[in-house]
C-alpha positions as CSV (number, residue, x, y, z in Angstrom):
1,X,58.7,100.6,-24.5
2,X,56.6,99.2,-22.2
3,X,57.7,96.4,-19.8
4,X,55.6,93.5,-18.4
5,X,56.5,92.6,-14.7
6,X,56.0,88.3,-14.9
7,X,56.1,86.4,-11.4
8,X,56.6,82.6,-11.7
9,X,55.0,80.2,-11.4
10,X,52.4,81.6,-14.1
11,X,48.4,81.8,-13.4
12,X,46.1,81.3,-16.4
13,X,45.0,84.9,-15.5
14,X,49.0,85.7,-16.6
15,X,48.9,83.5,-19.4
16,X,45.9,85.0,-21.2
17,X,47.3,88.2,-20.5
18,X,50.5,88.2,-22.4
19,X,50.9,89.0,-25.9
20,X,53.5,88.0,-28.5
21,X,56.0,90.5,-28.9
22,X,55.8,92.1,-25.5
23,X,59.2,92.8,-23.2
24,X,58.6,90.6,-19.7
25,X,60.4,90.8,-16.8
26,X,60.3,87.2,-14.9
27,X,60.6,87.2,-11.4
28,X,60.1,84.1,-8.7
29,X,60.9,80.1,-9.8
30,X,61.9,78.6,-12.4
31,X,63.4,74.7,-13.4
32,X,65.7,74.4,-16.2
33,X,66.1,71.1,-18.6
34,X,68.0,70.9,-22.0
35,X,67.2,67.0,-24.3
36,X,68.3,64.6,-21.8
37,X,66.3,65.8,-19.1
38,X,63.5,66.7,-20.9
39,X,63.7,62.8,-22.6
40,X,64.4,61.3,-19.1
41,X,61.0,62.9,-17.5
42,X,59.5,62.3,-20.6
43,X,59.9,58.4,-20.4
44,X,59.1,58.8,-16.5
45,X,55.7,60.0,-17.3
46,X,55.6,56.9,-20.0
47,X,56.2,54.5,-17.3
48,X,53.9,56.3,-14.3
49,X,56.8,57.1,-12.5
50,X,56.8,60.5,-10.6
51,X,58.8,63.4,-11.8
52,X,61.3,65.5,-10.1
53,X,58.9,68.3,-9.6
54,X,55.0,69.3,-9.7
55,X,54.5,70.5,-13.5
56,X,51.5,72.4,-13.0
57,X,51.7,76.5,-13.2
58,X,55.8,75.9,-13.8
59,X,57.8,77.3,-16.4
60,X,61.1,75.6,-17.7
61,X,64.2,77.2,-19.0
62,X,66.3,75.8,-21.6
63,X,70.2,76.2,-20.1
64,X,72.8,74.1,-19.0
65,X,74.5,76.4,-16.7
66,X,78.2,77.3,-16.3
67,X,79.9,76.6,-13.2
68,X,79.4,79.4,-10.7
69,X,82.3,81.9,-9.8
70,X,82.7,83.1,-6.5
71,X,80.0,85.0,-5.4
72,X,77.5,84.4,-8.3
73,X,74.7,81.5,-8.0
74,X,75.7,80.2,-11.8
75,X,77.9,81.2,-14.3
76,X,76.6,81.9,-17.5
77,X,73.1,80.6,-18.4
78,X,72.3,81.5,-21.7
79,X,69.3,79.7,-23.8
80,X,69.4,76.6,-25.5
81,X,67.9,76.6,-29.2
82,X,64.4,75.1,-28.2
83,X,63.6,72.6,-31.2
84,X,65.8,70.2,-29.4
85,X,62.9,69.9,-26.8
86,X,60.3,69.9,-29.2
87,X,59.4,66.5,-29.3
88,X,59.3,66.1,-25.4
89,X,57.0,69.6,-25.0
90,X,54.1,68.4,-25.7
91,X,53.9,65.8,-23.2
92,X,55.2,67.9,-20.4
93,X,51.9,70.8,-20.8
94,X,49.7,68.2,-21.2
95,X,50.4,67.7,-17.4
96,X,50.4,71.2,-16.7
97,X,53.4,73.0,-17.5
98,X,53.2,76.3,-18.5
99,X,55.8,78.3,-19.7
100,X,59.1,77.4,-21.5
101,X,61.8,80.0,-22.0
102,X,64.3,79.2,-25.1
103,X,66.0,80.4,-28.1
104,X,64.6,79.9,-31.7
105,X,61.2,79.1,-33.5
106,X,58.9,75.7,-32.2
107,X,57.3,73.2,-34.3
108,X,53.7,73.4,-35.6
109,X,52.9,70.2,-32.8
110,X,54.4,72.6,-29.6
111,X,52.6,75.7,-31.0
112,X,49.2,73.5,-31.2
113,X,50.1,72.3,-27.4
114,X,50.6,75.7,-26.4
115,X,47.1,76.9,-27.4
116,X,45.3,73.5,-26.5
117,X,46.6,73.9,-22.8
118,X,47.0,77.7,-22.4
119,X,50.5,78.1,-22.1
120,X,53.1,80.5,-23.0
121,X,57.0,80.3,-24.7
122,X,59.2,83.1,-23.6
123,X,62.4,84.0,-26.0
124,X,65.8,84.9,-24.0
125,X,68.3,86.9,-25.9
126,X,71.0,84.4,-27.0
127,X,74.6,85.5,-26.5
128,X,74.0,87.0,-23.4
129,X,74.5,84.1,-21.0
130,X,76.6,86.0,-18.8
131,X,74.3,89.2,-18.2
132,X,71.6,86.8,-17.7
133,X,73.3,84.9,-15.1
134,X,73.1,88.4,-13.3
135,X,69.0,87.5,-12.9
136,X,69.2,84.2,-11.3
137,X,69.5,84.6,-7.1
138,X,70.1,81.0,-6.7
139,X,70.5,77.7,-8.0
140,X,70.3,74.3,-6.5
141,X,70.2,70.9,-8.4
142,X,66.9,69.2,-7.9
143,X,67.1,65.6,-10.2
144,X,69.1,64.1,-13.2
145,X,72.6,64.9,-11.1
146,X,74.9,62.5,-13.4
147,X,73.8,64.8,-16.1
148,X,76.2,67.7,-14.8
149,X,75.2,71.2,-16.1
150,X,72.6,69.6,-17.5
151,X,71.1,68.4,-14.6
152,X,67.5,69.8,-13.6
153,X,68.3,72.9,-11.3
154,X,65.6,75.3,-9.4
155,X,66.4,78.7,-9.9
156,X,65.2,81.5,-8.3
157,X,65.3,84.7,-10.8
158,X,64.3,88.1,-10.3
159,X,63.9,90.7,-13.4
160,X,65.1,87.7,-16.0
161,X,64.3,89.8,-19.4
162,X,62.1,87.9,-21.9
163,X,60.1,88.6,-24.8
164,X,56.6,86.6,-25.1
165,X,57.5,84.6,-28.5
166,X,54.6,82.3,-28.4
167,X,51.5,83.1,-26.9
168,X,48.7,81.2,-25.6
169,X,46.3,82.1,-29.0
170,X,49.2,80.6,-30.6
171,X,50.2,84.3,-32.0
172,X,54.3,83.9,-33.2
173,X,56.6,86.3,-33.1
174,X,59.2,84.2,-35.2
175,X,56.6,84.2,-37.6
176,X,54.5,87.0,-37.1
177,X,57.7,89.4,-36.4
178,X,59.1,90.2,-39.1
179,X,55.9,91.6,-41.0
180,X,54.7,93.4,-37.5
181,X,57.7,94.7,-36.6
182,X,59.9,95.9,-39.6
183,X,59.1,97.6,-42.7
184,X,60.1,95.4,-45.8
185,X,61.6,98.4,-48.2
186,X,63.1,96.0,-50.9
């Protein structure tokens, strides 16, 4: 199996080089948001108030991460089903976001988003959130702070294994998969 070798934040040159169903490896910055951030910089952008951080090239990962044991820069940080931020995705790769890393299927609106602005959805393996944790090199809080673990943090990962779920031709594994990958011998 081949493996891709990802460095964040993502180029268009990146973007129109991944395909759905390929293994990545991420490696460089990353934000995280779950609903209520993803809602509060939502309504921000409704009321031309700044956001926390530059949107444009970044990618987004949806955890709420454990509290950090000694030694480690979170605790576990496994994926958040991604439907929950569907109705806030759009608006956030309009203004230049472009990658999102999540759990599950998207609607049809965040699949049309992702090919109108050339952007890219990333699946992490759910039920791994402590092995994961192992890929993110630090973590600091960044905006949204009352929200505790679900504040917006900045990680910095390295090696954070992915699969390309959605790509930017709108090509979809959850949808495409199942046919591509495995042989149907009912």
């Amino acid at each position: 199996m081949d493996i891709k070798r990802v460095t964040l934040p993502l180029d268009d040159e990146t973007i129109l080089s991944l395909k759905t169903g390929e293994t990545v490896l991420l490696s460089g910055r990353v934000y995280t948001g779950r609903d209520a951030a993803h809602k509060r910089m939502v309504s921000a952008i409704e009321k031309g108030d700044s956001l926390p951080f530059d949107l444009r090239g970044e990618s987004i990962y949806y955890v709420g991460p454990a509290p950090a044991r000694e030694g480690q820069a979170v605790g576990a940080a496994g994926p958040t089903t991604s439907y929950r931020m569907d109705a806030y995705a759009p608006a956030l790769l309009e203004r230049g976001l472009k990658g999102m890393i999540g759990k599950g299927d998207r609607s049809e609106s965040v699949i049309e988003a992702i090919k109108k602005y050339r952007c890219v959805y990333f699946a992490a393996v759910g039920g791994a959130a402590a092995l994961i944790s192992k890929h993110i090199l630090s973590s600091r809080v960044i905006a949204y702070d009352d929200l505790g673990t679900e504040a917006v943090h900045e990680f910095e990962i390295s090696d954070f294994p992915a699969i390309v779920a959605i790509d930017c031709l709108g090509n979809d594994l959850y949808k495409d998969g199942p046919t591509r990958f495995f042989v149907n011998k009912a």
